[in-house]
N, CA and C atoms as a LAMMPS dump frame, in Angstrom:
ITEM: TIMESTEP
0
ITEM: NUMBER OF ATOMS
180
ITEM: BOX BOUNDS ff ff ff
-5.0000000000000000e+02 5.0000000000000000e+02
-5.0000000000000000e+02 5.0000000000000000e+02
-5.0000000000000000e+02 5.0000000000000000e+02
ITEM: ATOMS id mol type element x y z
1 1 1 N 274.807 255.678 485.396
2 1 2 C 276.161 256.154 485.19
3 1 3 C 277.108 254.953 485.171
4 2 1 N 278.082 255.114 484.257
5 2 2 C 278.784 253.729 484.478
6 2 3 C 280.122 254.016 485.167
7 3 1 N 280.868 252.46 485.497
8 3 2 C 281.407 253.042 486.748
9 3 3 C 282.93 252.959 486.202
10 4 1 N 283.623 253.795 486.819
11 4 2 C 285.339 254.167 486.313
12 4 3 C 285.947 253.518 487.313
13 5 1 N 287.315 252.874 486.818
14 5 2 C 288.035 252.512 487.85
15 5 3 C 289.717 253.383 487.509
16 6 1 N 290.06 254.389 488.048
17 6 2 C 291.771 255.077 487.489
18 6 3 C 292.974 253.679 488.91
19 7 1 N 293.507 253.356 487.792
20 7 2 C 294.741 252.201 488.166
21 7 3 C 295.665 253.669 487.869
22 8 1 N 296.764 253.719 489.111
23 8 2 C 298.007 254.154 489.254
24 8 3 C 299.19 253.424 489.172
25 9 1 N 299.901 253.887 487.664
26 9 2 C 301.118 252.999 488.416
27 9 3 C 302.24 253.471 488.839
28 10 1 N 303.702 253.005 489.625
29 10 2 C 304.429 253.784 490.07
30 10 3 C 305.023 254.712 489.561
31 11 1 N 305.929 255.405 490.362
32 11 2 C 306.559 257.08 490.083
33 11 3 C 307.741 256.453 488.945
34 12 1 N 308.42 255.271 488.788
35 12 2 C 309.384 255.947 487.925
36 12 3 C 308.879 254.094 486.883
37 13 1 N 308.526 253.102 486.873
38 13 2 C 307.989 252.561 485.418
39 13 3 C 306.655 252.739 485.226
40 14 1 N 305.856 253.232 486.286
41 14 2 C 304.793 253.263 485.701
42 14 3 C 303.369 252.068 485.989
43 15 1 N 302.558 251.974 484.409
44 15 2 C 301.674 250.908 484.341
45 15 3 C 302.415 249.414 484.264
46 16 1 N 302.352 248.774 484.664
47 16 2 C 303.161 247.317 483.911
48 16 3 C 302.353 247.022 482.867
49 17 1 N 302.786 246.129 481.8
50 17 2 C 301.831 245.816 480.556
51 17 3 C 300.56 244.892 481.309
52 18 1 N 300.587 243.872 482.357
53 18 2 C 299.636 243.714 482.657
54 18 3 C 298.445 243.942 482.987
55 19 1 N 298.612 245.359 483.595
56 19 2 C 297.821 246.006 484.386
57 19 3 C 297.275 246.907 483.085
58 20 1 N 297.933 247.555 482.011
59 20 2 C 297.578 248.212 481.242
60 20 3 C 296.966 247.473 480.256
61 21 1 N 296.723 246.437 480.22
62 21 2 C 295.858 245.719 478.446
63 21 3 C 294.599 245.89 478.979
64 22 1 N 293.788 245.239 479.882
65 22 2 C 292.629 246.011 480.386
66 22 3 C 292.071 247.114 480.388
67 23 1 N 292.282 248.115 479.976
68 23 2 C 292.174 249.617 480.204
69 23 3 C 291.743 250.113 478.779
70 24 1 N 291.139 250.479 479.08
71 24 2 C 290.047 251.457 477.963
72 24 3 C 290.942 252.243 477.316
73 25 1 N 291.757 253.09 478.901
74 25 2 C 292.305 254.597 478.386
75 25 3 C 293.724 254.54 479.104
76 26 1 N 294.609 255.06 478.267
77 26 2 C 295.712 255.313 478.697
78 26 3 C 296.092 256.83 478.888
79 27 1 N 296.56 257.416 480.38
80 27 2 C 296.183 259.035 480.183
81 27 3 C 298.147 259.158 480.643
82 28 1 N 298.338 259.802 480.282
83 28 2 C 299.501 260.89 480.76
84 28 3 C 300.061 262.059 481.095
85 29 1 N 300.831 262.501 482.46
86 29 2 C 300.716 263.94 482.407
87 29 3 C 301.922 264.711 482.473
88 30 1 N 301.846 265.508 481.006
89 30 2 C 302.9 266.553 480.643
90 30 3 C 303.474 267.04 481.499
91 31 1 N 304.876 266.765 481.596
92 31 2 C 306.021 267.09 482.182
93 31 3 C 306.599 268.033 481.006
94 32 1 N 307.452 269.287 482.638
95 32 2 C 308.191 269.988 481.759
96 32 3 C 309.232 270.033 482.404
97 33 1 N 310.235 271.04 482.349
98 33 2 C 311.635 271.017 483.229
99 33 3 C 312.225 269.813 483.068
100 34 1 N 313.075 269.67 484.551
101 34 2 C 314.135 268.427 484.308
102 34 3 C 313.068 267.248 485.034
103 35 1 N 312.136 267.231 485.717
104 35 2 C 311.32 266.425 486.418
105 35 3 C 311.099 265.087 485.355
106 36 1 N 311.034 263.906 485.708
107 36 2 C 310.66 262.282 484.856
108 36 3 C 309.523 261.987 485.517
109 37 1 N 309.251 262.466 486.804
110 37 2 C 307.954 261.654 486.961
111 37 3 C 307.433 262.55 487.886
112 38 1 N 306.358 261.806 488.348
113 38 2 C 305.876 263.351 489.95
114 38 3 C 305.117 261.708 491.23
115 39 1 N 304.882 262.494 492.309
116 39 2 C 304.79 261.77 493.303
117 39 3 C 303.574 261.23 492.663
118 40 1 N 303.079 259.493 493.403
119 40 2 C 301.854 259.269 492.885
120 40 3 C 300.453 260.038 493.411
121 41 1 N 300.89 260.094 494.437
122 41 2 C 299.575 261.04 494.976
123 41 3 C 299.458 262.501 494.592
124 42 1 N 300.763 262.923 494.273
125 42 2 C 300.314 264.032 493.074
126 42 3 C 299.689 264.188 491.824
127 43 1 N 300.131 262.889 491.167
128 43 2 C 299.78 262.667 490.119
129 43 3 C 297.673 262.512 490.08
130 44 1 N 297.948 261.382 491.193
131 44 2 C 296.277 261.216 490.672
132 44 3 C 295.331 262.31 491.552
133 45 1 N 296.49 263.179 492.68
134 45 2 C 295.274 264.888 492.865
135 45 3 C 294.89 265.151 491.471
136 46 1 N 296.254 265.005 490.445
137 46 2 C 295.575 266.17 489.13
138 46 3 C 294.913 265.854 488.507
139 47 1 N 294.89 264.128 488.335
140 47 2 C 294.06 263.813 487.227
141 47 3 C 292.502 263.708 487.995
142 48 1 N 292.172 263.3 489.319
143 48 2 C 290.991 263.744 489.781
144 48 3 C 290.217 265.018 489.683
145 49 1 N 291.157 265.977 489.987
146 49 2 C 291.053 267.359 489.41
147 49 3 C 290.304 267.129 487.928
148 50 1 N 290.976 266.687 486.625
149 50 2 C 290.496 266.827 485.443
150 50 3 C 289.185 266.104 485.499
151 51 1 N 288.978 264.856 485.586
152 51 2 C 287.689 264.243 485.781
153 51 3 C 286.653 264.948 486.808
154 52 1 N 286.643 265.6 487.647
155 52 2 C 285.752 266.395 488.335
156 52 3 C 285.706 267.608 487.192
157 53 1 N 286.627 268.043 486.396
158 53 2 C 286.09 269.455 486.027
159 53 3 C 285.145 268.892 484.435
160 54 1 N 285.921 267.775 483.965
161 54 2 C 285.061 267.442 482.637
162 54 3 C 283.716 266.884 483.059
163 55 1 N 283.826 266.268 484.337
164 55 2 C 282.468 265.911 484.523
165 55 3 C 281.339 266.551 484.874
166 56 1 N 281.898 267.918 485.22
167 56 2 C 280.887 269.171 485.594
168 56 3 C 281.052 270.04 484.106
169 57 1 N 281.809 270.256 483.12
170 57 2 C 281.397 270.546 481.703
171 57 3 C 280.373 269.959 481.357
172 58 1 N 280.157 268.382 481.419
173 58 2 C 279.255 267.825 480.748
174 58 3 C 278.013 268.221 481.552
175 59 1 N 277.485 268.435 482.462
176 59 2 C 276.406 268.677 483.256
177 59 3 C 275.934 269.729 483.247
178 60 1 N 277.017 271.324 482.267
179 60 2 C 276.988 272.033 482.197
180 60 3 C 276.558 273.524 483.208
């Protein structure tokens, strides 16, 4: 299995370009309402969330 590393960056700029040229993948998560950003540890509950559920699709 090869190995993932998810880089967080802060609640209101984000990745810096440094940190982001390295990176395979750039992910983002859809905001609605008046909200610009969400806490970071919210953020990466959800996206752990998605990678646990695609990774159990694939295993079927």
């Amino acid at each position: 299995m090869a190995s993932t590393a998810v880089i967080v960056g802060n609640e209101t700029f984000g990745l810096s370009e440094v940190h982001r040229e390295p990176c395979d993948c750039i992910v983002r998560i859809p905001m609605r309402g008046s909200a610009t950003s969400l806490n970071v540890a919210s953020a990466l509950s959800i996206m752990l969330r998605e990678v646990e559920a695609q990774l159990r699709a694939r295993k079927g």
